[in-house]
C-alpha positions as CSV (number, residue, x, y, z in Angstrom):
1,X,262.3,105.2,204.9
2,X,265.9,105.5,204.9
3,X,266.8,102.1,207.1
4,X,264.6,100.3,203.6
5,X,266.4,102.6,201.3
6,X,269.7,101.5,203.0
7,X,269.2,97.5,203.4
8,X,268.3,97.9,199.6
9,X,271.4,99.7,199.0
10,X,273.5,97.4,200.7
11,X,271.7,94.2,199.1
12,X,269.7,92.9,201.4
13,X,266.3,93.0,199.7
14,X,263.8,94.3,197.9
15,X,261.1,97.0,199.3
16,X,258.4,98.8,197.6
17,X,259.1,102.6,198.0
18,X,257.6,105.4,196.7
19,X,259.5,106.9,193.8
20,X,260.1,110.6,195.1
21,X,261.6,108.5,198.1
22,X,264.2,107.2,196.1
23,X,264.5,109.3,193.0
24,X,267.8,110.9,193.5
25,X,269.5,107.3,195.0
26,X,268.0,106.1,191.2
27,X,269.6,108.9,189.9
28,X,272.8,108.5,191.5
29,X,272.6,104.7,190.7
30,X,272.8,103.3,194.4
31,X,269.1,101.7,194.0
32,X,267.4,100.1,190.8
33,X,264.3,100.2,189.5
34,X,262.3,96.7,189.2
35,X,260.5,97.0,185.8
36,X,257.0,95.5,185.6
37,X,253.9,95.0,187.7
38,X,254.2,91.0,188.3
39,X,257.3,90.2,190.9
40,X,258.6,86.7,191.7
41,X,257.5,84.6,194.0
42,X,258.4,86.3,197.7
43,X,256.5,86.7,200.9
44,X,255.7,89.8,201.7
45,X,253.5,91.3,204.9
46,X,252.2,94.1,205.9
47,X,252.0,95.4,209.6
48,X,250.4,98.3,210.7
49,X,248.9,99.4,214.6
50,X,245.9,97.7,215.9
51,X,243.4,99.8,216.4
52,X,244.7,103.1,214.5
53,X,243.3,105.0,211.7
54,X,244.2,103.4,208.1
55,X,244.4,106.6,205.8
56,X,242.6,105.7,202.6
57,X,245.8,105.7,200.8
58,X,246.9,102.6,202.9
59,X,243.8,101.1,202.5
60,X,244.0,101.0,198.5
61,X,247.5,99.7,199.1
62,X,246.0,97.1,201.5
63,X,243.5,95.8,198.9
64,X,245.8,96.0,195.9
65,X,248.8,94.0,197.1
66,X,247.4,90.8,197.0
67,X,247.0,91.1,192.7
68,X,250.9,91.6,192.9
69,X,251.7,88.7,195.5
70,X,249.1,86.2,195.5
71,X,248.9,84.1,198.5
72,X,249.5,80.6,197.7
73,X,248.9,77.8,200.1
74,X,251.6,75.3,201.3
C-alpha cells in the first residue's frame, strides 16, 4: 500500500486505493482525489495467486472493474 501511495505521490501514476488508505495523504494534499466513476482510457490488470482463496470482497472488485475499464480490442 505505501510503495502505490508513494509512486502516486511522486507522479508516476494513478492507482485505485481505498480511501481510509489515503485519507490523511488527501488531507495533507500529497495525493488527489479523481472525481467520477468513468476514467480515461488506461490499461489496467489485476494479478492475484493462482490457486489461493479470492475473499468475496476481491471477487466483487473482480467482476466490477471491467464497467469502469472496458476492454477494447486492437
Amino acid at each position: 500500500m505505501e510503495a502505490a501511495r508513494s509512486c502516486v505521490a511522486a507522479g508516476l501514476g494513478l492507482s485505485l486505493l481505498a480511501h481510509a488508505n489515503v485519507a490523511d495523504a488527501l488531507a495533507a494534499g500529497s495525493l488527489a482525489q479523481v472525481p467520477g466513476a468513468r476514467f480515461p482510457d488506461v490499461t489496467v490488470q489485476l494479478a492475484r495467486r493462482r490457486r489461493r482463496w479470492v475473499s468475496p470482497a476481491a471477487a466483487v472488485v473482480t467482476a466490477e472493474l471491467p464497467r469502469y475499464f472496458p476492454h477494447r480490442a486492437r
